[in-house]
C-alpha positions as CSV (number, residue, x, y, z in Angstrom):
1,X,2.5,-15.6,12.7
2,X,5.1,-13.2,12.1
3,X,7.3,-13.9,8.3
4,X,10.8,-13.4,9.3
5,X,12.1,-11.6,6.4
6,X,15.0,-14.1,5.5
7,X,17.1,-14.9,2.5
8,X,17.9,-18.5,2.5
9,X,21.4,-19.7,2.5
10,X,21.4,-22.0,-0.4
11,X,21.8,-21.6,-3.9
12,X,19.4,-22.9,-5.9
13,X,21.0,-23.2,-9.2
14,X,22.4,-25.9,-11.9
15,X,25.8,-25.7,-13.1
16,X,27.2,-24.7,-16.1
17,X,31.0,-24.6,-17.3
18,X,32.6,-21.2,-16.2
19,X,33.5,-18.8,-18.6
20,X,35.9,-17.0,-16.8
21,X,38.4,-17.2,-13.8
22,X,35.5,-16.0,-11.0
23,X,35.0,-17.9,-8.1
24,X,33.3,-20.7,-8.0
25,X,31.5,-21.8,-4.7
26,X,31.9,-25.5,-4.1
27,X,30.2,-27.3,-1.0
28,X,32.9,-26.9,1.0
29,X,32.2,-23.2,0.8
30,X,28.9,-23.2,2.0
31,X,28.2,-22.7,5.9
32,X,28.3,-25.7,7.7
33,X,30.4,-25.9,10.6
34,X,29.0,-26.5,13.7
35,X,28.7,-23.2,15.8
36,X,29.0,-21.1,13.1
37,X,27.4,-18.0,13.2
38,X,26.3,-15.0,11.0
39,X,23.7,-12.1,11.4
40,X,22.2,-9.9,8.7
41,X,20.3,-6.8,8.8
42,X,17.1,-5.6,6.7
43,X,16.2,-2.1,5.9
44,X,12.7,-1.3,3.8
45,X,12.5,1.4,1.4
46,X,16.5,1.9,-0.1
47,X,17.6,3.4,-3.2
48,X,20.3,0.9,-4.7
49,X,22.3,0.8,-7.6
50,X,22.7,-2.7,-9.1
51,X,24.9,-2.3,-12.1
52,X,25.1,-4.6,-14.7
53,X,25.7,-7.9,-15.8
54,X,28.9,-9.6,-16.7
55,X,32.3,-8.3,-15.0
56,X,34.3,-7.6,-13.0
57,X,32.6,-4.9,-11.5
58,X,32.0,-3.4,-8.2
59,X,28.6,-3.1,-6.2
60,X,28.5,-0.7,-3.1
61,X,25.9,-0.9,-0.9
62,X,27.7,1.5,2.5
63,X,25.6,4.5,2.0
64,X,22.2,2.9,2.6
65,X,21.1,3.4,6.0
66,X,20.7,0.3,8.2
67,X,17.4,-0.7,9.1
68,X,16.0,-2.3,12.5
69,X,15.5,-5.6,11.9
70,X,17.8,-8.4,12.6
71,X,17.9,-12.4,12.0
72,X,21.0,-14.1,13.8
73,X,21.4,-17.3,12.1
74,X,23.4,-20.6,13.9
75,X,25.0,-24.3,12.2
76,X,23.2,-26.5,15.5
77,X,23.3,-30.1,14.9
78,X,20.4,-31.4,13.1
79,X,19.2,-33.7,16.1
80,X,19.5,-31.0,18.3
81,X,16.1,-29.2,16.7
82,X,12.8,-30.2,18.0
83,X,11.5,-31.2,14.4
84,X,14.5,-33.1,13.2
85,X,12.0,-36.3,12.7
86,X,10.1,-34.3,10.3
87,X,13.1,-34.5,7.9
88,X,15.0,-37.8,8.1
89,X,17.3,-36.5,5.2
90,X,18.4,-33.3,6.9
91,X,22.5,-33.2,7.5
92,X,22.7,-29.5,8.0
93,X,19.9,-27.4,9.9
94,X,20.3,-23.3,10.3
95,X,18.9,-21.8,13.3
96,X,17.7,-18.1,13.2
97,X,16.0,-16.2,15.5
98,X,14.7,-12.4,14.6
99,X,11.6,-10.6,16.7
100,X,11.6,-13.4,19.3
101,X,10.9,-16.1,16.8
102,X,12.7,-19.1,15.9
103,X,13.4,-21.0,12.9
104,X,14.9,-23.8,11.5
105,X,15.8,-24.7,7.8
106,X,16.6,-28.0,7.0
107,X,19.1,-29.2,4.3
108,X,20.7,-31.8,2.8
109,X,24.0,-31.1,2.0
110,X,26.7,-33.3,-0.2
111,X,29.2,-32.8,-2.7
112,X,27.1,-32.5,-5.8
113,X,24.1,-30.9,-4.8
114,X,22.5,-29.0,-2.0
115,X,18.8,-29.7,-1.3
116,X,16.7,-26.9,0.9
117,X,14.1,-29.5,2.4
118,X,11.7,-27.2,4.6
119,X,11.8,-25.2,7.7
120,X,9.9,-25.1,11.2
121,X,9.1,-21.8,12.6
122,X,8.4,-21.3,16.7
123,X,6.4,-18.3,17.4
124,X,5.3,-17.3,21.1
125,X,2.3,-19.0,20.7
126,X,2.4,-21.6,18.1
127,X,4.7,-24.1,15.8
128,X,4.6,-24.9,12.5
129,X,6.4,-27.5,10.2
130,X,6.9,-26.9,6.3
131,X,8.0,-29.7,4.4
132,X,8.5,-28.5,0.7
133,X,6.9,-30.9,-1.5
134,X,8.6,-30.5,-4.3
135,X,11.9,-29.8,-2.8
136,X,14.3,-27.3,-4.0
137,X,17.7,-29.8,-5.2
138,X,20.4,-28.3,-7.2
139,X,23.6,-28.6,-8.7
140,X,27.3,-27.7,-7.1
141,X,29.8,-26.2,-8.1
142,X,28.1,-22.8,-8.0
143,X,29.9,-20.6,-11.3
144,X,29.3,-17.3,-13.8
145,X,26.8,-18.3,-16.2
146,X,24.7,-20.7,-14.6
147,X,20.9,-20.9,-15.0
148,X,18.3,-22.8,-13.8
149,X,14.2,-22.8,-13.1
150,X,12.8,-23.4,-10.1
151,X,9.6,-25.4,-7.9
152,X,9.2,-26.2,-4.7
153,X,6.3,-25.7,-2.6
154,X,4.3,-26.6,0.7
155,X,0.8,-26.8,2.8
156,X,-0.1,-24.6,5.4
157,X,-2.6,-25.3,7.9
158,X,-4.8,-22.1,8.5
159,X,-7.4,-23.7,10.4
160,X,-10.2,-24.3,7.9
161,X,-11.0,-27.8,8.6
162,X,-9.9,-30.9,6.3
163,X,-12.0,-30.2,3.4
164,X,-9.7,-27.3,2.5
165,X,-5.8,-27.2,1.0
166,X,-4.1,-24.3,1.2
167,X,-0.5,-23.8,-0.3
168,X,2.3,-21.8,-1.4
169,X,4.3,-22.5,-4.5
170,X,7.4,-20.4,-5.4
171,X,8.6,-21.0,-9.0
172,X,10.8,-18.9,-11.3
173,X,14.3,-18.9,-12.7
174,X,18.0,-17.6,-11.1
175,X,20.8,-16.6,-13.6
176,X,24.4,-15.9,-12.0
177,X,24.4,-13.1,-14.5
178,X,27.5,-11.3,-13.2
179,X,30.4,-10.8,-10.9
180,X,32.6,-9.3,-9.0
181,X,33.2,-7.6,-5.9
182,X,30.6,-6.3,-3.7
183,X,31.2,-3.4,-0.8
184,X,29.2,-3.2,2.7
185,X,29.7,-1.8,6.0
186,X,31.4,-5.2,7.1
187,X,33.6,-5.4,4.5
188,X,34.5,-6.2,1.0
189,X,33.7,-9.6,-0.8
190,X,34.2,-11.4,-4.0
191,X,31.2,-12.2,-5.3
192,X,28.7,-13.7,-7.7
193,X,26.0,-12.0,-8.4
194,X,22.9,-14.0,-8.9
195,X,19.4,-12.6,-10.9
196,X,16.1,-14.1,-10.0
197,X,13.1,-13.9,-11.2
198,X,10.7,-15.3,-8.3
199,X,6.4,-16.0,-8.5
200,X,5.0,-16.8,-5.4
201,X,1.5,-18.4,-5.6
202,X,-1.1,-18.8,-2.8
203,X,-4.1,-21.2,-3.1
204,X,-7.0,-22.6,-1.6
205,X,-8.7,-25.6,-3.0
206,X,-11.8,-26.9,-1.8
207,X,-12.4,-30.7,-2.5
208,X,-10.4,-30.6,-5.4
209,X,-11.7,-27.6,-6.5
210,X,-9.7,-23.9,-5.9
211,X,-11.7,-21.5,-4.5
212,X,-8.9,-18.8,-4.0
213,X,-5.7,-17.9,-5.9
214,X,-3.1,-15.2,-5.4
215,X,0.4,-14.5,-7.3
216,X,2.9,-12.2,-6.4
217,X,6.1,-12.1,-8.5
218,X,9.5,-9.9,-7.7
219,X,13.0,-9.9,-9.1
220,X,15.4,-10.5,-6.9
221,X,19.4,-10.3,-6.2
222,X,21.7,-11.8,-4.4
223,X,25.3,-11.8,-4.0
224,X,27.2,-15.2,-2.6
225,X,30.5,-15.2,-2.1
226,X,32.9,-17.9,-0.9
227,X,32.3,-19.2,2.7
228,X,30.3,-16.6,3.8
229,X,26.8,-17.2,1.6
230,X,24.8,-14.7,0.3
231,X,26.3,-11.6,2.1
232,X,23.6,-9.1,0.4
233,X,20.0,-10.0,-1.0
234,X,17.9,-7.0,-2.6
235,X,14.2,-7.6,-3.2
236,X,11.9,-5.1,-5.6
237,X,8.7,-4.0,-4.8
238,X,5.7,-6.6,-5.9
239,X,5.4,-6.7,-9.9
240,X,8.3,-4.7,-10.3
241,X,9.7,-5.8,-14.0
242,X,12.6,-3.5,-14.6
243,X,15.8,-5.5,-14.0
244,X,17.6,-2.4,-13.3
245,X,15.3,-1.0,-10.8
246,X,16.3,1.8,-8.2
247,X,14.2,1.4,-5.5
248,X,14.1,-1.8,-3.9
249,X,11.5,-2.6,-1.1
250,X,14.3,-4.5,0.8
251,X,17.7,-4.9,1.5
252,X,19.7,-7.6,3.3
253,X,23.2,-7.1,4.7
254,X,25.5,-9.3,6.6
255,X,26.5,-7.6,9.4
256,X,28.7,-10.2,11.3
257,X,30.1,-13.7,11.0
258,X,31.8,-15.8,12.9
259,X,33.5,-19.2,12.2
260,X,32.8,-21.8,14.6
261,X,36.6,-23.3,16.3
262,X,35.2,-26.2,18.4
263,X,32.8,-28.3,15.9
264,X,31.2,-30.5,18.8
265,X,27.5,-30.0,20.8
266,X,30.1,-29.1,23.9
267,X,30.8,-25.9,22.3
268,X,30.9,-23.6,25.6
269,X,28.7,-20.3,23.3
270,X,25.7,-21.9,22.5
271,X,24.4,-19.0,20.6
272,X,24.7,-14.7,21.3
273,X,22.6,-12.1,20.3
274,X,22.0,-8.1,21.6
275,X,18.8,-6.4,21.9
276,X,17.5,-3.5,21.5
277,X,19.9,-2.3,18.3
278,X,19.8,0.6,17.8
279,X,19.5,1.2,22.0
280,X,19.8,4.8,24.0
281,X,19.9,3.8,27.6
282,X,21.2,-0.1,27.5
283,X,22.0,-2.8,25.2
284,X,21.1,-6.5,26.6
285,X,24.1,-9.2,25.4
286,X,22.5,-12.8,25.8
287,X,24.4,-16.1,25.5
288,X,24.5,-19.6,26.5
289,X,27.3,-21.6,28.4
290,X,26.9,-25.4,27.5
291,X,29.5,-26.0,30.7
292,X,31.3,-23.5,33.6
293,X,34.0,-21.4,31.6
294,X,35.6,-18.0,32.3
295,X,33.6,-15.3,30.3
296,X,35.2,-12.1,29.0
297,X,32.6,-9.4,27.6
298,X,34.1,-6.0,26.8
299,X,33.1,-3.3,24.6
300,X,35.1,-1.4,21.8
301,X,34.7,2.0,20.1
302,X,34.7,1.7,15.9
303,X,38.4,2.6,16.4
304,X,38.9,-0.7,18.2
305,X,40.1,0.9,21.3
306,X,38.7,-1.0,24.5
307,X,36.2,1.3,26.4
308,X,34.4,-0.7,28.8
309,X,34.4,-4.4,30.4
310,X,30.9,-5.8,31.4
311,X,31.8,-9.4,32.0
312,X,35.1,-10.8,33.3
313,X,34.7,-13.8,35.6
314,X,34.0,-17.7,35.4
315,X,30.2,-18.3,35.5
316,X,28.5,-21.9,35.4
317,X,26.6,-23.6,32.8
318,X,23.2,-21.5,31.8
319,X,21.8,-18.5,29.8
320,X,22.6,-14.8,31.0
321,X,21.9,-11.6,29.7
322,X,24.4,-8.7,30.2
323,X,23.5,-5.1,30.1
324,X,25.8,-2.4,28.9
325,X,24.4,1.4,29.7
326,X,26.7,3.0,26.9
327,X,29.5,4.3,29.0
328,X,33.5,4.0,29.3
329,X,35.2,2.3,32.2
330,X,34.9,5.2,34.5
331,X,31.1,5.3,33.8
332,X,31.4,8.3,31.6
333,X,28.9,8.5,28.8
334,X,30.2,8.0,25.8
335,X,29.6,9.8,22.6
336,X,26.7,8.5,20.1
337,X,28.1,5.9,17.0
338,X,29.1,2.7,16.6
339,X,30.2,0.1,19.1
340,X,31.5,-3.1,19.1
341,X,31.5,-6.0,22.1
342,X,33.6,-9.3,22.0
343,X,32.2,-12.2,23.7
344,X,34.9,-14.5,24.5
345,X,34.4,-18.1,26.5
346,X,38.2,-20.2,26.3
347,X,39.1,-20.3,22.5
348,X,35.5,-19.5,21.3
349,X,34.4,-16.2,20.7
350,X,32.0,-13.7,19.0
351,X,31.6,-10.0,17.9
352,X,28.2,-7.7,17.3
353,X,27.9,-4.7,16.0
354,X,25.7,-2.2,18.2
355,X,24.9,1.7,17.3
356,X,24.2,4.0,20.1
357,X,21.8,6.4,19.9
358,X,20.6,9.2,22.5
C-alpha cells in the first residue's frame, strides 16, 4: 500500500488566550461545506526559509519548484463513504485521492473542539480501515500561543496471524509559535504558523510481549489560515533537530480551492481532477455529473485570456474524461507554461492549475 503523503486538515491543538490581534480560526473556519474542494502539491528535497517565531512576519515559499505529486481533497457527506459504519461519530469526512488511491478521514466536528477519528484508504487492490485509538480531540478557537501534546494511535493488520499486534503511535507537541502572512504561487494568506514536534512509533508485540520497535521523530510546520486550512506543511528530514533547518525533505502547497455553492448530495460536479501534471502531449480533465447539466470546459493562459474550449454542450448524468492536446482554438500549439481550465456545470464550478511541458 502506497502512503499518500498528506497533511491532515485539522488542528490538533488546545487553546490559550491570544496575545495579540492575529487571527484566530474558529470552527466555522475550518472546511466543511459540502462540495468543497481543495488540492495541494508535494515536492521532496526543497531549500526553505522558515523565519522565526513571533510576528508579524512574512514566509515566501514561490521560488521552490513544484513537485509531481498531487492529493485533491473533497467535503462528501459522511454516509456517502463506504466505511461510514466504522465511525458512528463522524459529522465531517474528507475525501482525497492522489496516485489512484482513495482516502477518507473521518471527523467530528463541533463548536469547541475538533476530533480526527481515523481514516480508510482504498488502494487498487485492497482496503483498510484505521480507527485511532486514542483519538486526536482538541480545543477551538485555534490562536498565537497555543500549545498542546499529542497521542493518538492505531492497529494495522499486516498479515501475521492473530497472535501478533502491530501499531503505530504518533505523539509529540504543536506550538502556534508565530504569525503572519505566508506567500505561494496561489496567493497570499494570513496565517498562523504552527511548530510541531512529531515521534512516530512502530511496534510489534507478540502475546503481550514486543518483538519489534521503530521510532522516527521530525519537526514539522504548518501554516493554517482562515477558511482555507493548512495552505503549506513543511516536513524535515528524519531526526532532524534544528528548528531552523534549511532543507526540508518535503513541502506541501495548496494549489487550488474551491468553495462548494450548492451544499446538497445533488450537487451536479461530483468531484474534478487532471492527469498527467506536468503533461506534453495531453492533459485528461475528469469529473462527475450527479444529473444531465450543460458543461462548459475551457482553457486559459496564466494571463487569463481564453485560448481554447474543450467542452461546451449538455451531457447526461455520469463520469467523463476530457482531453486537452495543449493548443489554442485554431489547433495551434501553444507555447510551454502555465495553464489554467474552468470547469463550469449551472452555478457550480472549478479551476486547476496545469503546466505544460514539451
Amino acid at each position: 500500500m502506497r502512503v499518500m503523503k498528506l497533511c491532515t486538515a485539522a488542528l490538533f491543538l488546545v487553546t490559550a488566550s491570544p496575545l495579540f490581534a492575529q487571527i484566530t480560526i474558529d470552527w466555522t473556519e475550518i472546511p466543511q461545506t459540502i462540495g468543497t474542494s481543495w488540492t495541494k502539491n508535494s515536492k521532496d528535497i526543497v531549500t526553505v526559509d522558515l523565519g522565526s517565531t513571533g510576528g508579524p512576519q512574512t514566509w515566501n515559499f514561490t521560488s521552490q519548484p513544484m513537485g509531481t505529486d498531487s492529493v485533491i481533497l473533497l467535503v462528501v457527506p459522511v454516509s456517502s463513504t463506504p466505511f461510514a459504519d466504522s465511525f458512528p461519530d463522524a459529522n465531517l469526512t474528507y475525501k482525497s485521492r492522489a496516485d489512484g488511491d482513495t482516502a477518507y478521514q473521518y471527523y467530528e466536528l463541533e463548536p469547541g473542539f475538533m476530533c480526527m477519528l481515523g481514516l480508510a484508504v482504498v488502494t487498487t487492490d485492497t482496503s483498510n480501515v484505521f480507527r485511532y485509538i486514542p483519538a486526536d480531540s482538541v480545543s477551538l478557537p485555534v490562536n498565537y500561543g497555543d500549545s498542546a501534546y499529542y497521542h493518538y494511535g492505531y492497529l494495522i493488520d499486516l498479515g501475521m496471524g492473530p497472535m501478533y499486534e502491530c501499531r503505530f503511535d504518533m505523539h509529540g507537541k504543536r506550538v502556534v509559535d508565530a504569525y503572519g502572512t505566508v506567500v505561494i504561487p496561489y496567493g497570499s494568506f494570513e496565517c498562523l504558523r504552527i511548530c510541531a514536534f512529531d515521534t512516530c512509533d512502530f511496534s510489534i508485540d507478540s502475546s503481550g510481549v514486543n518483538i519489534y520497535f521503530q521510532s522516527t521523530t521530525h519537526i514539522r510546520y504548518e501554516f493554517p489560515t482562515e477558511d482555507f486550512s493548512n495552505v503549506v506543511c513543511i516536513t524535515s528530514y528524519p531526526g532532524e533537530t534544528n528548528q531552523n533547518f534549511t532543507e526540508a525533505e518535503v513541502i506541501e502547497r495548496l494549489t487550488f480551492f474551491s468553495t462548494a455553492i450548492e451544499e446538497s448530495k445533488t450537487a451536479p460536479i461530483l468531484s474534478s481532477s487532471h492527469q498527467p501534471n506536468p503533461f506534453s502531449s495531453h492533459v485528461a480533465i475528469t469529473y462527475s455529473l450527479t444529473r444531465t447539466n450543460h458543461v462548459s470546459l475551457r482553457i486559459y493562459d496564466i494571463n487569463g485570456r481564453l485560448v481554447g474550449t474543450v467542452v461546451n454542450t449538455s451531457q447526461p448524468q455520469g463520469s467523463y474524461s476530457a482531453m486537452w492536446c495543449g493548443k489554442d482554438e485554431l489547433g495551434n500549439p501553444l507555447p510551454n507554461g502555465v495553464y489554467f481550465y474552468h470547469l463550469k456545470v449551472d452555478n457550480t464550478s472549478s479551476m486547476g492549475k496545469i503546466l505544460l511541458i514539451e
